[in-house]
FITOR-911137 format. One line per 3 residues: number of its first residue (from 0); their letters; for each residue x, y, z of N, C-alpha, C. Coordinates in pm, 1 decimal, always signed. Example, Ala and Ser with C-alpha at 12.3 -4.5 7.8 and 13.67 -1.06 7.14 Angstrom:
0	as	+1319.0:-569.0:+780.0:+1230.0:-450.0:+780.0:+1320.0:-330.0:+780.0 ~ +1285.0:-225.0:+708.0:+1367.0:-106.0:+714.0:+1290.0:+3.0:+787.0 $
This chain:
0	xxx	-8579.8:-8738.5:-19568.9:-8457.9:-8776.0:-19638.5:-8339.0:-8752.2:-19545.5 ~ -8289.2:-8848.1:-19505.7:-8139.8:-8819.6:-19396.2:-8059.3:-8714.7:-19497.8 ~ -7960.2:-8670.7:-19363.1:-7856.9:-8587.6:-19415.8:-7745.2:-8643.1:-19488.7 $
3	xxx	-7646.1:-8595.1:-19559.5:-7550.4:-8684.1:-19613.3:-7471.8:-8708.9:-19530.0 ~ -7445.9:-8617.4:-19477.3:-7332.9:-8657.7:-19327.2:-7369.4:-8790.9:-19243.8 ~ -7510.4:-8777.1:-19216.3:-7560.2:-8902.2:-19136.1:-7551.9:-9027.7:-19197.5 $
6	xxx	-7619.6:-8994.6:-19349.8:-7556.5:-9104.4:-19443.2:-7477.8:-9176.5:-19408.4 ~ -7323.4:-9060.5:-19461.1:-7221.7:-9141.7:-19471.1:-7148.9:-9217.5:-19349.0 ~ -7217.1:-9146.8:-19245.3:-7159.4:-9227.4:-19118.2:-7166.8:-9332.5:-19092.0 $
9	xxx	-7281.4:-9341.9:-19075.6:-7404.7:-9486.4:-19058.5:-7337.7:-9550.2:-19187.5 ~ -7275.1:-9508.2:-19324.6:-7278.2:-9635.8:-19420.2:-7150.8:-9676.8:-19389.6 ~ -7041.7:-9583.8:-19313.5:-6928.6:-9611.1:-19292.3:-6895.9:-9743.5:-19206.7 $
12	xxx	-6998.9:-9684.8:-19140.8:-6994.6:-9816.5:-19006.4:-7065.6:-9937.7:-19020.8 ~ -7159.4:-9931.5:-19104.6:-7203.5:-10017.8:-19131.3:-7116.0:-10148.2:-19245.6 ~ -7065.6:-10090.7:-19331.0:-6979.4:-10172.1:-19370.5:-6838.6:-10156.8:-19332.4 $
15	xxx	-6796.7:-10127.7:-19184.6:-6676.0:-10189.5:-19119.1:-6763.9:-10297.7:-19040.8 ~ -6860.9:-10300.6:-18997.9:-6957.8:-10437.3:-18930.2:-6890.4:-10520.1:-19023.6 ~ -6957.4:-10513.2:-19180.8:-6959.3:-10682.3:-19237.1:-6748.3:-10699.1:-19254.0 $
18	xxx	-6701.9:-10581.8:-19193.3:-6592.7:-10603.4:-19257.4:-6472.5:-10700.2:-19099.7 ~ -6577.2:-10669.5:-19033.9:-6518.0:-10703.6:-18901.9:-6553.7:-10834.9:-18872.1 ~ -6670.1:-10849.9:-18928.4:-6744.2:-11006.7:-18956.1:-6647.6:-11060.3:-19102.4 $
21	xxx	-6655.6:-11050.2:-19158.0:-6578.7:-11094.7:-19276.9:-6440.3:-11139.7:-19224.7 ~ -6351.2:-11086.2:-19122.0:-6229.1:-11085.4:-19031.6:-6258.9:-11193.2:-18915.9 ~ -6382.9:-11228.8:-18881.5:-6371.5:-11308.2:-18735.6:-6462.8:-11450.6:-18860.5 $
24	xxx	-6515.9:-11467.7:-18940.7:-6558.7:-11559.8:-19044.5:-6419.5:-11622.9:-19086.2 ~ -6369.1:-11530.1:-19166.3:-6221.0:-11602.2:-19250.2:-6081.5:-11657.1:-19123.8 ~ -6086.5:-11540.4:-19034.2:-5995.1:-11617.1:-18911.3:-6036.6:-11769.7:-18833.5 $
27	xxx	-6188.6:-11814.9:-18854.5:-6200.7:-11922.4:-18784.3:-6206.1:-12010.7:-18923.9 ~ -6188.2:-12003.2:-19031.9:-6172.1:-12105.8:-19147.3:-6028.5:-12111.0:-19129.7 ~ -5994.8:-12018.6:-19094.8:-5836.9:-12016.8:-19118.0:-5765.8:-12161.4:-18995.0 $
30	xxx	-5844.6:-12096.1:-18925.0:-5825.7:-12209.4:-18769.4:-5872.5:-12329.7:-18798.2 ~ -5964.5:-12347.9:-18828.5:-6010.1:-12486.2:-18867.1:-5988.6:-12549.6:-19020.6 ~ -5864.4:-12478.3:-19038.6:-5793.5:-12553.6:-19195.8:-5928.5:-12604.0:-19273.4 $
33	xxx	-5988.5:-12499.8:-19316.1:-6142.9:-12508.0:-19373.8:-6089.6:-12438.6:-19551.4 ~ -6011.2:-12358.5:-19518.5:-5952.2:-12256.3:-19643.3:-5790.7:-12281.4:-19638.2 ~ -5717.8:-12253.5:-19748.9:-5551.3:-12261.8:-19711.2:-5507.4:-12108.5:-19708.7 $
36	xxx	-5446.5:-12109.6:-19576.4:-5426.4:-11973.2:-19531.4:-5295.7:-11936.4:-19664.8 ~ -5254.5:-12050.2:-19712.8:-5113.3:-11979.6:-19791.5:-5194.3:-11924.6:-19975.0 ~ -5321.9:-11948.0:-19966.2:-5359.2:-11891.8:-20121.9:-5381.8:-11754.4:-20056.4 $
39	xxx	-5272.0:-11755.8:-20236.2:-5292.3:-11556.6:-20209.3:-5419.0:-11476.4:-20182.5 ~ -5510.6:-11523.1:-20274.5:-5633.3:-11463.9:-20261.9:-5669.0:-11455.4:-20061.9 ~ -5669.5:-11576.3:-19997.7:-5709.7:-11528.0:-19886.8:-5594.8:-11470.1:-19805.2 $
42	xxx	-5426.2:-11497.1:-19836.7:-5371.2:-11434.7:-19751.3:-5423.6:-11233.6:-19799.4 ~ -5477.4:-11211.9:-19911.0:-5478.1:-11043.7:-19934.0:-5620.2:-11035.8:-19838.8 ~ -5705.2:-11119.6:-19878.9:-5847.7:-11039.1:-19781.8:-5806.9:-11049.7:-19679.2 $
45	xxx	-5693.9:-11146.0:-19586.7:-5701.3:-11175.1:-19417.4:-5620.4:-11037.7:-19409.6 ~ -5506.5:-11011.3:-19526.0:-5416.4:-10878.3:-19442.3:-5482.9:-10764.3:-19446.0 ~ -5586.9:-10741.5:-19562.5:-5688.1:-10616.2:-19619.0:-5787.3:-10606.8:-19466.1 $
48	xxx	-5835.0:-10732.5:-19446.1:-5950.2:-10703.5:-19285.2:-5866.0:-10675.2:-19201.2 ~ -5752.9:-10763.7:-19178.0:-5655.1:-10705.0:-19060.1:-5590.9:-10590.3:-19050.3 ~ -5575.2:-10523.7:-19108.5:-5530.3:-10391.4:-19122.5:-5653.4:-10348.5:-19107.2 $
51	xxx	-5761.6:-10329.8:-19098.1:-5904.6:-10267.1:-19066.3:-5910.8:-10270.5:-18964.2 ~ -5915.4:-10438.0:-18872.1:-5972.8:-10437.7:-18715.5:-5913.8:-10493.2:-18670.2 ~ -5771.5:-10510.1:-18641.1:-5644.5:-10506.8:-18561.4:-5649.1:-10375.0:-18455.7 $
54	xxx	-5652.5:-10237.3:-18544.8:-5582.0:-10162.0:-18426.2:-5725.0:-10098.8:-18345.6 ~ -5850.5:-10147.8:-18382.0:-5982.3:-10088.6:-18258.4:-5990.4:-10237.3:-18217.7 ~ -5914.2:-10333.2:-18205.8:-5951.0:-10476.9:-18131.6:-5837.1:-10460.5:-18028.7 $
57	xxx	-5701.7:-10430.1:-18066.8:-5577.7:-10384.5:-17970.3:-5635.7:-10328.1:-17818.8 ~ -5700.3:-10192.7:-17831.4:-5714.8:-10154.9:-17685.4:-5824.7:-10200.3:-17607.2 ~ -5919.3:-10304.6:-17688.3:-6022.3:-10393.1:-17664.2:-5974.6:-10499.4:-17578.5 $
60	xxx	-5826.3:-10559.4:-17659.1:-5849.2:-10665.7:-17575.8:-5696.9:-10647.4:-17467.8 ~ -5656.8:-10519.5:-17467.2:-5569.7:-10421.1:-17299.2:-5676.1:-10501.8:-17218.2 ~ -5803.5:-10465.0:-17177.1:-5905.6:-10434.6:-17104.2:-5962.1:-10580.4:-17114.9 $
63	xxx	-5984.9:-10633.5:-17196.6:-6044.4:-10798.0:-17200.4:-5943.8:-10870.2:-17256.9 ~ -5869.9:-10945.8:-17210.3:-5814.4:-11037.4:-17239.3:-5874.1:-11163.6:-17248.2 ~ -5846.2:-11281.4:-17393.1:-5929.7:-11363.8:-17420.0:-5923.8:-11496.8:-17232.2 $
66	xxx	-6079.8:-11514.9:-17274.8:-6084.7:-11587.0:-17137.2:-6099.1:-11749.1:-17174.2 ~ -6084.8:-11835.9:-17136.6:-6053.0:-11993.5:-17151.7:-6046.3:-12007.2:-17307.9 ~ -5918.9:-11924.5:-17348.8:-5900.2:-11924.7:-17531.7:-6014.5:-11915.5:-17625.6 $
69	xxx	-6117.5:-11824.7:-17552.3:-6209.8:-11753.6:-17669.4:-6183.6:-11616.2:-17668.6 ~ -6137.3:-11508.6:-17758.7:-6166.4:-11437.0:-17815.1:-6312.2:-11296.4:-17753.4 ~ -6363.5:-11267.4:-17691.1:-6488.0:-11170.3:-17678.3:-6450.8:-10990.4:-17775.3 $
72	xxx	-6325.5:-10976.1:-17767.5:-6310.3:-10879.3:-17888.5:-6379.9:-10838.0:-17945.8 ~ -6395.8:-10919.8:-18087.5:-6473.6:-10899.9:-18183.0:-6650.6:-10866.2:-18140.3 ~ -6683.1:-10940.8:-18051.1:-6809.1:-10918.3:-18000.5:-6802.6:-10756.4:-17948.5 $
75	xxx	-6709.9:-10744.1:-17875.2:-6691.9:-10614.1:-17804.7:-6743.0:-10488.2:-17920.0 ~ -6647.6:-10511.8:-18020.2:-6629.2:-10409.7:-18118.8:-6729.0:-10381.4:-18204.0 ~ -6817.2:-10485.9:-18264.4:-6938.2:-10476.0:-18287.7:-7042.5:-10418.9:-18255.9 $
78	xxx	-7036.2:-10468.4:-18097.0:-7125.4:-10366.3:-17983.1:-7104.4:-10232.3:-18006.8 ~ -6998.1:-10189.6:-17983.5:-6937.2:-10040.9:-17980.1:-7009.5:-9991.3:-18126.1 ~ -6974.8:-10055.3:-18239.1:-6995.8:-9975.9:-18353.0:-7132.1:-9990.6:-18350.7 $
81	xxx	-7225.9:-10068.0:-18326.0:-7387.8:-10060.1:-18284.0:-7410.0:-9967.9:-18242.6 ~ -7318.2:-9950.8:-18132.7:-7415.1:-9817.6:-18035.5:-7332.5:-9680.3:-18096.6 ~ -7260.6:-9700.7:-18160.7:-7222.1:-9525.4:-18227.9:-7308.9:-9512.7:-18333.6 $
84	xxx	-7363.1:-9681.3:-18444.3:-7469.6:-9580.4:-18525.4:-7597.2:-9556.4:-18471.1 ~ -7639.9:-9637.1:-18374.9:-7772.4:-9617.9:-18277.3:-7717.4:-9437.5:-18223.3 ~ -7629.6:-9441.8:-18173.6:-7591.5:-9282.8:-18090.1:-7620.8:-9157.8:-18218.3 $
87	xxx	-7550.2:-9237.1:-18346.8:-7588.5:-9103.0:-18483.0:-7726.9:-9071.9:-18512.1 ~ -7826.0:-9186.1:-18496.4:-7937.6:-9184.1:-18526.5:-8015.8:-9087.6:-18403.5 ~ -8014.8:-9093.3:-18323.1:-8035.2:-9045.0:-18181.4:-7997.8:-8903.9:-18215.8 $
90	xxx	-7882.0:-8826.7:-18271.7:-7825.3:-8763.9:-18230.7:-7900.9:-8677.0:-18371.2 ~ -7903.2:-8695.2:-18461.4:-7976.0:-8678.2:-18620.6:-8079.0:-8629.8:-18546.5 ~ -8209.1:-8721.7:-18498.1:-8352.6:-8705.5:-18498.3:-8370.5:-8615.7:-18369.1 $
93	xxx	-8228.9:-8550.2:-18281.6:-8252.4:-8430.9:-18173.8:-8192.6:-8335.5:-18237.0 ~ -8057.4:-8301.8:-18278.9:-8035.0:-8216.0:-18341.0:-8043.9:-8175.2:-18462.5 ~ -7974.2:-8307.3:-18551.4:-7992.0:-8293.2:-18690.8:-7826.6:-8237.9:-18743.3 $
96	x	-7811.6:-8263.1:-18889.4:-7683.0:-8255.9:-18899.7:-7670.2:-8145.1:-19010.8 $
């Protein structure tokens, strides 16, 4: 039975994933006038995700700046949060929490 601590880490991160996906999904409807960016409903989820993964995409993309107007960010950040719950799991089954 995991610890709760490990739990909650891993569930933390795990749903900033779909929440960071949910943010790079609705930004390319947004781009491709697929959705109308002016209904409230999606202007609250685009400002609710953006306020989530705006400020860990900021010093992401200091360091990567988008290259022939794609975006790698979001990919970046994903990665990262992969390997911190891969690193909790790792870190659980040597020490334990």
């Amino acid at each position: 039975m995991p610890q709760p601590i490990y739990w909650l880490l891993t569930t933390i991160l795990e749903i900033y994933t779909v929440i960071i996906l949910v943010w790079v999904i609705l930004s390319w409807l947004v781009g491709f006038n697929v959705i109308n960016r002016y209904n409230p409903f999606v202007q609250a989820i685009m400002r609710a995700t953006s306020v989530l993964v705006e400020p860990a995409l900021a010093p992401i993309r200091r360091i990567l700046p988008p290259l022939g107007g794609f975006d790698f960010s979001p990919i970046v950040l994903l990665l990262l949060v992969r390997f911190l719950i891969i690193t909790l799991g790792w870190i659980y089954l040597r020490v334990g929490f």
